[in-house]
N, C-alpha and C positions, 0 to 999 in steps of 0.2 A: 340513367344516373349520370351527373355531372360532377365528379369529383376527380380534382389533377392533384400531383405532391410536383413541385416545380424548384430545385435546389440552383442559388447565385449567388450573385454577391453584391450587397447595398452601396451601391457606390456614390452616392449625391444623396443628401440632407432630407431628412421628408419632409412634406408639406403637410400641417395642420389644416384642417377647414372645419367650418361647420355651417349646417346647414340653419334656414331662420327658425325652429324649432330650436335650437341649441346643438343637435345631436353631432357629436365628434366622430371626423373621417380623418384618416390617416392615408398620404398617398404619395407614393416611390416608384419608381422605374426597377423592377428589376434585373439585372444583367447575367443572362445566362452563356456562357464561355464556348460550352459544345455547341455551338450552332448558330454563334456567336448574333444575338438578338436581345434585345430586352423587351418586359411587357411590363405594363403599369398593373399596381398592385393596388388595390383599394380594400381597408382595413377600417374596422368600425369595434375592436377589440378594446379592450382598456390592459392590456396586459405587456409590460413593458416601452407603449408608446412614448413616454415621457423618456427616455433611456436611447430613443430610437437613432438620437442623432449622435450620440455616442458610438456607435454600431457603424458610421461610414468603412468603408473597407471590410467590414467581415462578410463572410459566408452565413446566409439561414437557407433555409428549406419552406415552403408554405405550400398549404394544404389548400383547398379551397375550390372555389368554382369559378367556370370561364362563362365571361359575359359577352355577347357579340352586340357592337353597335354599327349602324349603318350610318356612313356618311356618303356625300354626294361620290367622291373620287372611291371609297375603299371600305373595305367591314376592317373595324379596330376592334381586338380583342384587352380586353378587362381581367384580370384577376382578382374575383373577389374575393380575400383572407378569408377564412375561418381560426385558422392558427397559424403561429409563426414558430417555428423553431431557431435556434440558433448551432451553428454549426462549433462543434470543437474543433480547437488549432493544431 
């Protein structure tokens, strides 16, 4: 089973994309503090994306699964959303 719960803090604007199908990706850097690292988050949700850049500076939580891609120098890990939470202040 592949499922992580990974809690940060959104700090830079996300990027809208879509693929030539139409289909809407949602994609941020996460920033996590203890271990101080971020990983990219890739999100295919419709639930609060529109609001998302509203959100720079706050804490969420997401659930989701780790993708590993290989490139020539290094393996880059992916988080793919399933859900997003938002943290209380």
């Amino acid at each position: 089973m592949n499922r992580v719960f990974l809690a940060g803090r959104l700090k830079t604007k996300p990027e809208v994309v879509y693929t030539p199908k139409g289909k809407k990706f949602v994609l941020f850097p996460l920033w996590v503090d203890e271990g101080d690292f971020r990983i990219d988050v890739e999100y295919t949700g419709e639930r609060d994306t529109a609001h998302l850049s509203d959100k720079v500076g706050k804490e969420l939580m997401i659930s989701g699964m780790l993708i590993k891609t290989k490139t020539k120098s290094r393996d880059v890990f992916t988080l793919k959303a399933h859900k997003i939470y938002w943290m209380e202040e």
